[in-house]
C-alpha positions in Angstrom: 64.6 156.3 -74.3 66.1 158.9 -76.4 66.0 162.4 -74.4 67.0 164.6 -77.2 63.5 165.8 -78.6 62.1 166.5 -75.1 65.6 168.8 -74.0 65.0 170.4 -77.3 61.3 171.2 -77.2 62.6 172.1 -73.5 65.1 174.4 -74.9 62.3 176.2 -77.0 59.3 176.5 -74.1 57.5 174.0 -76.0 57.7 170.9 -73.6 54.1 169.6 -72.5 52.9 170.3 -68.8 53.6 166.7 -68.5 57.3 166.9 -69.3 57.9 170.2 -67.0 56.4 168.1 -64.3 58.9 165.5 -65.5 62.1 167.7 -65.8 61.2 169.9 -62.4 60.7 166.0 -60.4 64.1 165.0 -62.0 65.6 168.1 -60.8 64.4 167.5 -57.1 65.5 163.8 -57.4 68.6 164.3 -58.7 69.7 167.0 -56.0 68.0 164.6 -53.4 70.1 161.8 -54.1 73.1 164.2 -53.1 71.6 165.3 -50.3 71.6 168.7 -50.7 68.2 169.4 -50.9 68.4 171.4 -47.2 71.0 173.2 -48.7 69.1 174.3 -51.7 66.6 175.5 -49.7 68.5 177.7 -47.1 69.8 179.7 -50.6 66.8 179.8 -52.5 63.7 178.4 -50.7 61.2 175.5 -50.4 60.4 176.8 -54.7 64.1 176.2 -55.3 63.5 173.9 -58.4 61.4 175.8 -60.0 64.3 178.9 -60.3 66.7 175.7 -61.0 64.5 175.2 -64.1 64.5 179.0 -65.7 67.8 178.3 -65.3 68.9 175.4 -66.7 66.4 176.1 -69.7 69.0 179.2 -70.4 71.9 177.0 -70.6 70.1 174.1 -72.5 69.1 176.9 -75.2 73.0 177.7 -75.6 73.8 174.0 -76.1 70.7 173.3 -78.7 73.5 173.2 -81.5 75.3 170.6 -80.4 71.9 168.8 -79.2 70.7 168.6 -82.6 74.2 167.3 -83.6 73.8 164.1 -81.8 72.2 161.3 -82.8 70.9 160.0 -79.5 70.9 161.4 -75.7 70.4 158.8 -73.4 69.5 159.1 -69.5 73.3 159.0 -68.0 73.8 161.6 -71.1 70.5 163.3 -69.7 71.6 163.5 -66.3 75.5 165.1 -66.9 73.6 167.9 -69.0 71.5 168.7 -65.6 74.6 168.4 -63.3 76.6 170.4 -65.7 73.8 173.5 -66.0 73.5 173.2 -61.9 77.3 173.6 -61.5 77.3 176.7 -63.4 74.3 178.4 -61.8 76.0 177.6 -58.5 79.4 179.1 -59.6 78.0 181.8 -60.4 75.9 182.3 -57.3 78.4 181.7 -55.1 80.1 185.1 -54.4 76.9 186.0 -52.9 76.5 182.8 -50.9 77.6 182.7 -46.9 80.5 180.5 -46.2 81.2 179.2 -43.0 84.1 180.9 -40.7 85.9 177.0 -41.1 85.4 177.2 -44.4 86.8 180.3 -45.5 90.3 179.4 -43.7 90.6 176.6 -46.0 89.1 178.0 -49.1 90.3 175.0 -51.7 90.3 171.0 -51.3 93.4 169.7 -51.5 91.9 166.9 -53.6 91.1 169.5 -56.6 91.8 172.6 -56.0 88.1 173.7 -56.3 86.3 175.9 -53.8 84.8 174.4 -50.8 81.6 176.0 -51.7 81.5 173.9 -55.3 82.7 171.1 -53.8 79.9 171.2 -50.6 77.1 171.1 -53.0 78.2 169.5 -56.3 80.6 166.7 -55.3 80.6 163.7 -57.2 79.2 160.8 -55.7 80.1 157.5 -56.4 77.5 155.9 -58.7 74.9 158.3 -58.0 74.0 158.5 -61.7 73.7 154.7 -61.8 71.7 154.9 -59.0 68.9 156.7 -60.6 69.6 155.2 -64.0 68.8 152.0 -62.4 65.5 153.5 -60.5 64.1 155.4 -63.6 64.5 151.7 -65.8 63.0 150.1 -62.8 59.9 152.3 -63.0 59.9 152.6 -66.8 59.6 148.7 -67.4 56.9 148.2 -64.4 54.9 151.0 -66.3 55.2 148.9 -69.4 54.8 145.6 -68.2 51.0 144.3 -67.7 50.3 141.8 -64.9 49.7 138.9 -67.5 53.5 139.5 -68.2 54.5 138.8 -64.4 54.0 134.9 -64.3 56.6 134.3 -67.4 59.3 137.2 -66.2 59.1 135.7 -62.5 59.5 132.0 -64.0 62.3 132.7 -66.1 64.2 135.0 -63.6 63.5 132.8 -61.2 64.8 129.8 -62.9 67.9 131.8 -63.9 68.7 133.7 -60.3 67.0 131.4 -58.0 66.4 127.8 -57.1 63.1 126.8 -55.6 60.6 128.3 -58.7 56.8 127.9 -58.9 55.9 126.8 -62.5 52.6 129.0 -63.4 49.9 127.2 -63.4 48.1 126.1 -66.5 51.0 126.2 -69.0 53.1 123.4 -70.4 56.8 123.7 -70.8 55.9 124.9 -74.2 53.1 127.3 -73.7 55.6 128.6 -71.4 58.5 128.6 -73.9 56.4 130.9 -77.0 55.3 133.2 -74.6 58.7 134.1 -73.0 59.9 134.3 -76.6 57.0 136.7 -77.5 57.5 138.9 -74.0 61.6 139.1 -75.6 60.4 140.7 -78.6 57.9 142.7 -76.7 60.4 143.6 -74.4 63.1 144.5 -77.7 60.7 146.9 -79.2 59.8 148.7 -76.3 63.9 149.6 -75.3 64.9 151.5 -77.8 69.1 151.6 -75.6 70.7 149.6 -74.5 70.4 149.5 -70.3 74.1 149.4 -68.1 74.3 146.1 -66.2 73.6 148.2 -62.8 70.3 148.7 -64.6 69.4 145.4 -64.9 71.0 144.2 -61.8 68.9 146.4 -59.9 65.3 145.5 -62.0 66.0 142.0 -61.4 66.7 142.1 -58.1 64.2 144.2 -57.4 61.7 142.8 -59.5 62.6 139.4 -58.2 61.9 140.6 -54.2 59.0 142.7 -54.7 56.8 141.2 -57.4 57.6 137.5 -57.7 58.1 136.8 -54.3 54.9 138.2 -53.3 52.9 136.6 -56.2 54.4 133.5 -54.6 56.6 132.1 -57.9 59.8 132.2 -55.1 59.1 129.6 -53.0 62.3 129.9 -50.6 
């Protein structure tokens, strides 16, 4: 999916209800996954994402340029825009914030020479990004699949990462073959980038556990 035209309407007030709702549960998820959602809301309250958003809105309208330079902005792309615009309204926040007594002996990591405060709340996380990348294009591809899709996806996935597969009833080899090919193309369309391998990792195995094993196409 190509975020460009939704940042941009963003950057201009013009985004639907729909994608506010979007951006301010991306926000929360994205701080959540750091787990510094407790810390958020000892600064600025239980409404903390919805200031983060007035913000970030004024930071996205100074980089609108260079937005409309590019020719695509894909989620990881998507996601270093927010953490960049949250760094900066922290930094500059943080003057006024309280620091713990421990922490203001030892005002700077040794690792980077940032402030502790910086580095309590915005310190990168290993994979983090991949992490939700992987969870978005899990929920974006069970949103576009339909249920008559699930016998063909389990049987092939199955065949490929498993060993004991049930064949879906009714369907020769064949039948089975020119629908798989058709689901491809389907699939092609609809992803319009190219997902990281963590991505798909994650959907198959996911996929794999919580849909085909329970419809019964894993038989081990």
């Amino acid at each position: 999916m190509d975020y460009k035209e939704l940042l941009i309407k963003f950057s201009e007030g013009k985004e639907t209800p729909k994608e506010r709702e979007f951006l301010k549960n991306t926000i929360g998820k994205f701080v959540r996954q750091r787990g510094k959602e407790e810390s958020f809301k000892r600064r600025w309250g239980d409404d903390y994402v919805k200031d983060l958003l007035s913000e970030i809105r004024i930071r996205i309208i100074s980089r609108k340029k260079f937005l409309e330079e590019r020719a695509f902005v894909n989620w990881k792309y998507f996601l270093s825009i927010i953490n960049s615009c949250l760094i900066e309204f922290y930094q500059e926040l943080r003057s006024s914030q309280e620091v713990p007594y421990e922490k203001v002996r030892n005002p700077k990591t040794e690792e980077n020479n940032r402030s502790v405060e910086e580095t309590d709340i915005f310190a990168y996380e290993e994979n983090v990004e991949e992490k939700i990348e992987a969870e978005e294009f899990y929920e974006n591809m069970l949103r576009f699949l339909e249920e008559r899709d699930y016998p063909i996806l389990c049987y092939y996935l199955c065949k490929e990462f498993q060993k004991d597969c049930k064949k879906p009833e009714g369907l020769s080899e064949a039948n089975l073959y020119k629908r798989w090919e058709r689901l491809k193309k389907k699939l092609r369309d609809y992803l319009t980038y190219e997902p990281s391998a963590e991505a798909m990792k994650y959907f198959i195995d996911r996929f794999l556990s919580e849909v085909c094993k329970k419809l019964g196409y894993i038989l081990n």
